[in-house]
Phi, psi and omega in degrees: 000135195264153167283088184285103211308330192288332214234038183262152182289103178282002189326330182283342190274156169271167174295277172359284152340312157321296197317310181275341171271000140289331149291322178314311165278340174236010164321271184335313176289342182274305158351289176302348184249018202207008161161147212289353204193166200219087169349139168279023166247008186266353184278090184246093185326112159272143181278148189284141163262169180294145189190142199296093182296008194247338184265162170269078181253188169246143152316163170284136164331113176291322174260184107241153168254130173245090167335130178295145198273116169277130182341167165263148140264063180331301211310304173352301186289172157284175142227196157189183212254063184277151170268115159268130192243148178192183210231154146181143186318131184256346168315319184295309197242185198240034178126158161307306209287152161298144167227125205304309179280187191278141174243136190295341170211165210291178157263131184323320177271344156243040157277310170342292212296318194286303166298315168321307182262018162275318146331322181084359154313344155221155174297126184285282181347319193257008164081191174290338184313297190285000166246356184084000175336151176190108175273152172286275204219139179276165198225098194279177215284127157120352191283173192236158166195137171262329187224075163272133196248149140211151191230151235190118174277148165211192190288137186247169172215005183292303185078258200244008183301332170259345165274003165278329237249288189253026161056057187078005193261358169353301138338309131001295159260026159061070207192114164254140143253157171293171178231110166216146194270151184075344173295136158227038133340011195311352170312133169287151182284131175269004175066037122304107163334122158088341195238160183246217182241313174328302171331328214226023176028242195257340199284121206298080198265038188248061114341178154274128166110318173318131148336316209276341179248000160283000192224337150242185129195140207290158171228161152322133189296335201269343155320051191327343205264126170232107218266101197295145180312170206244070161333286208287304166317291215284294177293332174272350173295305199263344185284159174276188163339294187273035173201124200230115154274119200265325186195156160230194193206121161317069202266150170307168183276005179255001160326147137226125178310328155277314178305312187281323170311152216237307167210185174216138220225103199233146237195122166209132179253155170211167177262176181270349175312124198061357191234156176256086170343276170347286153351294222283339175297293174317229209004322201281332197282340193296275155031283176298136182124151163284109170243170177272127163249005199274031139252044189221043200161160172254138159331106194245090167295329185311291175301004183034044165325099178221023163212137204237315226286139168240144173241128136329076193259359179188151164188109185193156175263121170231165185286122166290141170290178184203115162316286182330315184104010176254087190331316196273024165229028198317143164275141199227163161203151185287071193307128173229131195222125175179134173344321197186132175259151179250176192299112180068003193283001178270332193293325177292316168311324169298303217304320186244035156258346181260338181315288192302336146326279190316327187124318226269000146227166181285141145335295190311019187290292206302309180309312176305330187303289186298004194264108166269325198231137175331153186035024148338280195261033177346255189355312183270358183316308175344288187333314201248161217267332171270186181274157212247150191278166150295138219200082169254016173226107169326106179310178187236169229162141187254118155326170171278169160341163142255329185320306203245014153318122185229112140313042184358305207173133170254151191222130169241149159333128201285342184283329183289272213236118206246066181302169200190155176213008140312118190289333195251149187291129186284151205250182181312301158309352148301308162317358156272349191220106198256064167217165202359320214263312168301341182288285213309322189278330161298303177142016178248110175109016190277119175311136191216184170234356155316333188271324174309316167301292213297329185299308195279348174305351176271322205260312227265295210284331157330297166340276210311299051113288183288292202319288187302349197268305183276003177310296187301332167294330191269348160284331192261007162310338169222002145272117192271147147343117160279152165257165183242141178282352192269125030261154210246151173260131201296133190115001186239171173253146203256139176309051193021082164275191185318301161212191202195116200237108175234128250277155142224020151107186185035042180066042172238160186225169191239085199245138218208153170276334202190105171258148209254132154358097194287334157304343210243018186255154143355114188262190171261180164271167180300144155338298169307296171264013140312308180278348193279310165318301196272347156305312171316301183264263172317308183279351170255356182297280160334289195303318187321302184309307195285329167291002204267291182316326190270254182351301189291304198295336178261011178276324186280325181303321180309297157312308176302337183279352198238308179297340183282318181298328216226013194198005157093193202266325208293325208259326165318285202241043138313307202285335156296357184253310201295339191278111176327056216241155165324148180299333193301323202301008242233287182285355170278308179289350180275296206282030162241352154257009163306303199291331186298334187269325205276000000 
């Protein structure tokens, strides 16, 4: 009696298995309409598996065919123009910015960079160039940042949804579709590298938990509602622990994450330890306002820099609660808000807000810092009893920590950025109607396990937190407290002691035999012969190169150009690939055979 297979179990197969012997049946036809033949190398043998011959199963397929994995064609896709928002430990890594060269721990943008091209959301190949990267402010190695922005074209799945929306305004809002003759690709993106909803034949893949369904969901044809690829999902998948995508935003194409910002809000947390917090309130207040900072910052020549001047919008101390109750070391933090920042100037600014903690300079500190230039600091003369010195050279002095630096929050025009963590676009008639249902479906306030993470890595670190609270407690049964004169109380002086330890935050101290004044220390050199020393050296070093690099790239395009005139297109460009020329010259030579042709 023959066994009839449809009606065999399959229970015994893995999902994997399924899969594949649904490619396996409908491979071939697809195979066939998409090339004439099928290579033996695409023929890939499985070994049969074991299975209980007493059950009605089928074995697994000994052969399957597998259509050959075809390039991504980015052009193939839409893009647009989006904003990001995201979070990450700066202990981990070795700064925000990329860096060409090797680094002792990796960088935020390019771990950043790397789940982009893996995702296939952006071409690895054109680099940050070629997609428009752009950060709001950069973040040196060990700083945090909670709410860090950069904006960036990448691969879209929307198609024409805002120029149905804006009536041709599409452009506008930072939304490209391709143009290609012959294209008819109208399939929604299942946002899988490489694969469509065709891959994968009748087998029902929406489960919870599946790519395909954190990342689409089919609609009715008749259906309006259209669905953007799942950014946040997708990028926290590939990304690690300590780098959290928090929301993203559709922006125009003349957006910048930088340029568009309105202030920016950096956050140092500290303890009460040695300081008198009052003090530290007063000083802070000097602050507000457009000042000259560059002794309140490090010189960054490489940028040749020669206006300091910021403006201030909030600077002030408030106390962090503290879960625990415990008072007598509270924890406090520094708001600091302003348009634009200079190199290191929030680490500089704590170093002489923690002096003026201690007792150990005056408030009236901060101002005098800022008086560079005659009549700088008019406004504040008051303060001080004599007329205020001039100060065009930065005393020397150690920044603060980076560990408890924080970028808090980038702030945009409400109109610039609409944040959303949600996959669906909202369609014209939702803009009419601004309720609940549309926040969930746009994605705000959409239930996540992102919050579940980060709580519990908060939580994780409470441990540690208590752990370290009883170490100390089992020292001091046999270690006494040492003591300190700091904070010192005004009006007294301090008794040379022996030595001397003063915060310079995030539980690193300073320690000194005799501490000296900071108006009264070893100044630096001026602004001016800083840019000047690194134009002389190190910057004159650099134009050389670059001139050297400009010279090489256009001598090869000049060749490539000669060879194309005079030895045809095939041997141009054999001989543009053999030639040692910079990765950019790639695009110089497509555009110059566009003109050639043209």
């Amino acid at each position: 009696m023959t066994t009839n297979q449809r009606s065999a179990d399959y229970s015994a197969w893995s999902r994997e298995q399924l899969i594949e012997r649904l490619i396996a049946l409908e491979g071939p036809k697809l195979v066939k309409e998409s090339r004439p033949s099928v290579s033996p190398a695409s023929v890939i043998p499985v070994p049969p598996r074991k299975h209980n011959e007493n059950q009605n199963t089928i074995p697994p397929p000994t052969n399957i065919i597998r259509p050959p994995s075809k390039e991504f064609n980015f052009s193939n896709h839409p893009k647009r123009k989006i904003a990001l928002k995201f979070c990450y430990s700066g202990w981990e890594y070795g700064g925000l910015a990329y860096q060409t060269g090797p680094t002792q721990l990796p960088t935020v943008e390019a771990v950043l960079f790397e789940a982009f091209a893996k995702a296939r959301l952006i071409d690895r190949d054109g680099g940050m160039e070629g997609c428009g990267w752009e950060k709001c402010g950069r973040t040196d190695k060990g700083v945090s940042a909670a709410g860090q922005v950069i904006s960036l074209w990448l691969r879209s799945a929307v198609g024409s949804v805002e120029e149905e929306q804006g009536k041709g305004k599409g452009t506008e809002i930072g939304l490209v579709n391709p143009v290609e003759e012959g294209s008819t690709n109208q399939h929604q993106d299942s946002g899988v590298p490489g694969l469509s909803e065709e891959d994968f034949g009748t087998l029902d893949l929406s489960e919870l938990g599946s790519p395909i369904a954190a990342t689409t969901i089919l609609q009715d044809s008749s259906s309006k509602s259209r669905h953007e690829l799942d950014y946040v999902g997708i990028l926290n998948r590939l990304l690690p622990p300590t780098i959290r995508i928090l929301a993203w935003a559709p922006v125009a194409e003349n957006f910048s994450a930088r340029f568009s910002c309105k202030y920016r809000h950096y956050k140092y947390f500290f303890s009460s330890h040695l300081l008198d917090i009052s003090a530290m309130r007063e000083a802070a207040t000097h602050l507000i306002g457009e000042h000259d900072f560059r002794n309140l910052c490090k010189v960054d020549a490489q940028k040749q820099i020669t206006m300091f001047r910021r403006n201030i919008l909030r600077a002030d101390i408030e106390p962090v609660v503290d879960p625990s109750g415990n008072n007598d070391e509270a924890m406090f933090v520094f708001n600091l808000v302003g348009s634009a920042f200079l190199y290191h100037q929030v680490r500089h600014i704590m170093a002489i807000l923690f002096l003026v903690g201690t007792g150990l300079e005056e408030p009236s500190l901060v101002t005098k810092l800022m008086n560079a230039f005659d009549g700088a600091e008019n406004r504040d003369l008051a303060i001080c009893e004599t007329r205020l010195e001039v100060l065009d050279r930065k005393p020397e002095y150690q920044m603060a920590d980076a560990l408890p630096l924080m970028l808090w929050d980038c702030a945009y025009a409400e109109e610039d950025v609409k944040w959303r963590t949600g996959t669906l676009e909202p369609s014209a008639q939702d803009h009419n109607h601004d309720t609940d249902e549309h926040s969930r479906r746009c994605g705000l306030g959409t239930e996540s396990n992102l919050y579940l993470q980060l709580h519990s890595i908060w939580n994780r670190s409470r441990i540690y937190n208590v752990l370290d609270g009883h170490f100390l407690r089992a020292a001091e049964a046999h270690h006494r407290p040492p003591t300190s004169p700091l904070p010192l109380i005004t009006g007294t002086s301090l008794n040379d002691p022996s030595s001397l330890n003063y915060p310079l935050g995030g539980g690193t101290y300073k320690r000194v035999q005799k501490y000296v004044p900071v108006l009264t220390r070893n100044r630096l050199d001026t602004v001016e012969m800083i840019n000047e020393r690194w134009r002389n050296g190190k910057g004159s070093r650099k134009a050389e190169k670059r001139t050297f690099v400009f010279k090489t790239r256009i001598s090869a395009v000049n060749r490539f150009e000669h060879f194309w005139r005079n030895d045809g297109r095939n041997k141009a460009l054999k001989i543009h690939h053999a030639l040692p020329h910079p990765p950019t010259l790639e695009s110089e030579a497509k555009e110059t055979i566009a003109n050639l042709e043209a």
